[in-house]
C-alpha positions, -999 to +999 in steps of 0.1 A: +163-370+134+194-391+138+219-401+108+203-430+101+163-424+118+146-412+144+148-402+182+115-403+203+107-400+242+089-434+257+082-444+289+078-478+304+057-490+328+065-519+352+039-525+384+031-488+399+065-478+389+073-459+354+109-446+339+113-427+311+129-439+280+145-434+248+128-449+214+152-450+184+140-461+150+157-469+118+143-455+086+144-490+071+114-515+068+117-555+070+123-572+048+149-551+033+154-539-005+184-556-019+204-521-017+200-526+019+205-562+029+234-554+050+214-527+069+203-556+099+237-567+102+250-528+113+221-530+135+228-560+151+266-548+158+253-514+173+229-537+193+259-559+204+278-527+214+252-511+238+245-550+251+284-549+261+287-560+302+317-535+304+296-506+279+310-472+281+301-449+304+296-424+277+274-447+258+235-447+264+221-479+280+202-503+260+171-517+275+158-536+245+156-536+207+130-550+181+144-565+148+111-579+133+090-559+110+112-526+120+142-520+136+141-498+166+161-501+200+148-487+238+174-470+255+173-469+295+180-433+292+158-400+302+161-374+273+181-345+279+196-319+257+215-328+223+244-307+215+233-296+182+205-278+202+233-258+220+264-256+198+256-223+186+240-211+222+258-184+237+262-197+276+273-233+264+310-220+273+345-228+267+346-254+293+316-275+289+331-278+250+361-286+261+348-315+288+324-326+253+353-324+236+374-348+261+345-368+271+342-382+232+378-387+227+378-411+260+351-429+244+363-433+210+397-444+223+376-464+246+361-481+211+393-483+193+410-504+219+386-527+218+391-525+175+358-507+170+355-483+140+322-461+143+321-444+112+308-413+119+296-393+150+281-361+147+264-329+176+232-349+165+243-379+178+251-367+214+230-360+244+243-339+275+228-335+309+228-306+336+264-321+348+278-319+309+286-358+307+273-367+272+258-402+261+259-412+227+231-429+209+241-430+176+271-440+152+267-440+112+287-479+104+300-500+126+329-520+121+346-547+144+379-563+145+396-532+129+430-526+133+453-498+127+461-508+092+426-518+086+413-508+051+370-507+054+354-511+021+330-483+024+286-507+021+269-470+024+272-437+041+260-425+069+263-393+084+297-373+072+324-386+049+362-382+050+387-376+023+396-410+020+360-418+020+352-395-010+383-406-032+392-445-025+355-457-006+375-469+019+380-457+058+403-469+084+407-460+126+420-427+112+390-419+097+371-416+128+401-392+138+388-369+109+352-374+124+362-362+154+383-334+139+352-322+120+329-324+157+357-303+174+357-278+149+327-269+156+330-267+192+360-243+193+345-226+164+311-222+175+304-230+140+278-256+115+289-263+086+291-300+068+326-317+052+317-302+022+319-265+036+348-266+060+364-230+072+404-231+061+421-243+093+451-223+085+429-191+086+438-170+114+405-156+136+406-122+151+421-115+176+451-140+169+427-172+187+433-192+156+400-217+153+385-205+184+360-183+179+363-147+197+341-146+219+360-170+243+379-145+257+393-162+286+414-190+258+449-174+261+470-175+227+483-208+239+456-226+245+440-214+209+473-224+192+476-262+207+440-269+204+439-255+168+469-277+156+454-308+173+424-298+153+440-293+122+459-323+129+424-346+127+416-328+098+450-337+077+435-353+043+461-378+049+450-408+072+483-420+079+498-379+094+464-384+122+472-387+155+457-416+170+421-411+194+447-422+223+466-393+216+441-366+207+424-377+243+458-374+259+463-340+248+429-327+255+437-338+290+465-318+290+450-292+279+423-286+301+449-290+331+474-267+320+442-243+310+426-241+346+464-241+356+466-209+342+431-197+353+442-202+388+474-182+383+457-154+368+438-154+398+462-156+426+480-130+406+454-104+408+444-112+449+480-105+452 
């Protein structure tokens, strides 16, 4: 299942030679109910996303879509794992979170330059392969042409909802921020839950790690403290006190350089 359908493995053959493929379908027959009349037009702007010369690295391939009868896309993509599968698992570590983590900021920024709002991503939404890049096939309501100050009148919901979301039915940039917030949560956390069920942020975790959960013992205090204020941070029911996805990539960055930084200290340290 994806936020708005369904994820299936295809394969297409061309001569002698086959590939394997990814088949997503909308749970939304043609023509549509009244209620969703604006349903085709997200599609097409997901559709005009993927078709993009300069797409994302991050984002899956598209190969070819169907808007007839049913809407359903083919993605040039082999299926690998999706993170909800491993967000909970026990040897997906610190560091493939973290490079999740960074990878998604880098895309969203990525989106938001080009005055993309996505709506909502969520562990569901996100493949990763042996190397731990991720490609991500599915977004909840697409919006071009959005600027910082950009007020979205909120058609439907798709996947997880944001404060502003809930009281105004309205979302900006920002509220992808909170999106984003809620997904690296759960990575640090090593925690599901949905925005309705959120663990208090200012609640400290044994072992003084903040957000991060305790059984990354190799996060030093200062890595648990900055990565749990930039997490709090997305989280701020305020749009307007968010960082920006420019910035929240920018620190990540950081952080994962002054983290192996101090890895590699530690180990000289103990050689010597």
């Amino acid at each position: 299942m994806t936020q708005s359908g369904r994820l299936f493995r295809g394969t297409i053959t061309e001569g002698s030679v086959k590939r394997s493929v990814i088949v997503k379908t909308w749970d939304l027959h043609l023509p549509a109910h009244l209620i969703h009349v604006h349903r085709p037009f997200q599609f097409c702007d997901e559709m005009e996303l993927y078709e993009t010369a300069n797409a994302h690295q991050y984002l899956v391939k598209l190969s070819r879509y169907c808007c007839e009868k049913r809407l359903a896309a083919v993605y040039d993509e082999e299926f690998t794992t999706v993170l909800s599968d491993v967000l909970l698992a026990d040897d997906f570590g610190w560091e493939k979170r973290i490079n999740v983590a960074t990878q998604l900021a880098d895309l969203l920024t990525w989106l938001h330059k080009k005055k993309i709002a996505v709506g909502s991503v969520t562990a569901s939404c996100i493949m990763i392969d042996k190397e731990v890049s991720i490609k991500v096939f599915d977004f909840g309501n697409i919006d071009t042409v959005v600027n910082e100050d950009s007020e979205i009148a909120l058609k439907y919901l798709v996947g997880r909802g944001t404060p502003e979301i809930i009281s105004k039915g309205k979302r900006t940039l920002k509220s992808d921020v909170y999106i984003f917030g809620l997904l690296l949560m759960e990575l640090i956390s090593k925690t599901k839950f949905d925005s309705c069920h959120l663990p208090d942020p200012n609640e400290d975790k044994p072992g003084g790690n903040f957000l991060v959960h305790e059984c990354f013992e190799e996060v030093d205090y200062q890595t648990a403290a900055e990565i749990s204020k930039l997490t709090c941070c997305c989280l701020d029911l305020d749009p307007g006190n968010r960082p920006t996805m420019k910035s929240v990539f920018d620190t990540l960055v950081k952080l994962r350089r002054v983290g192996g930084k101090r890895k590699r200290d530690e180990n000289e340290a103990k050689i010597e």
